[in-house]
C-alpha positions as CSV (number, residue, x, y, z in Angstrom):
1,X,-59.1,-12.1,-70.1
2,X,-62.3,-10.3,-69.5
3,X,-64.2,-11.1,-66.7
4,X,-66.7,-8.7,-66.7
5,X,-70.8,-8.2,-67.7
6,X,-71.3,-7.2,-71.2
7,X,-74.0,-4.8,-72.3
8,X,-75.9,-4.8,-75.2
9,X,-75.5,-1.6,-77.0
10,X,-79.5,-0.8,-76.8
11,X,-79.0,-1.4,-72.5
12,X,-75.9,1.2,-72.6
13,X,-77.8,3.5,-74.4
14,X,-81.1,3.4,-72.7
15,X,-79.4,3.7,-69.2
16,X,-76.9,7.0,-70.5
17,X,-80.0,8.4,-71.6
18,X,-81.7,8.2,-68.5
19,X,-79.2,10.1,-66.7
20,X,-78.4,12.5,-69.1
21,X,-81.8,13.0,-71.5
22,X,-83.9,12.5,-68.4
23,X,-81.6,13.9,-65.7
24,X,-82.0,11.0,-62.9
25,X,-79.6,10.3,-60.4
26,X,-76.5,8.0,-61.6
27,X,-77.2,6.1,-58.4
28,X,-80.6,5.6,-59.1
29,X,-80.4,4.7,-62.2
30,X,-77.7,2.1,-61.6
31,X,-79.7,0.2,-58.7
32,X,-83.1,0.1,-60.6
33,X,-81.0,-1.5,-63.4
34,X,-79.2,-3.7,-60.9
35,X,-75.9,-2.8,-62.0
36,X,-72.8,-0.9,-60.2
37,X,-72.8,3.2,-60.5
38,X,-69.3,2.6,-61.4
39,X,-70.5,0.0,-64.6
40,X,-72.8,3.5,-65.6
41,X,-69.8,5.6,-65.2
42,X,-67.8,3.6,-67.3
């Protein structure tokens, strides 16, 4: 059973583009969306 948060595909694809389209930090990224750096790794 999956526990975890699902992402809408529009939120995956906004926050990969930040980090690679914009080039922001992974880290920064991930805490202004209030999610894990490992959930924007993965």
């Amino acid at each position: 059973m999956n526990k975890g948060i699902r992402f809408t595909d529009e939120f995956k694809r906004d926050a990969v583009a930040q980090v690679v389209e914009r080039r922001f930090a992974v880290s920064e990224v991930a805490e202004r969306l209030g999610i894990s750096t490992k959930s924007l790794y993965t």
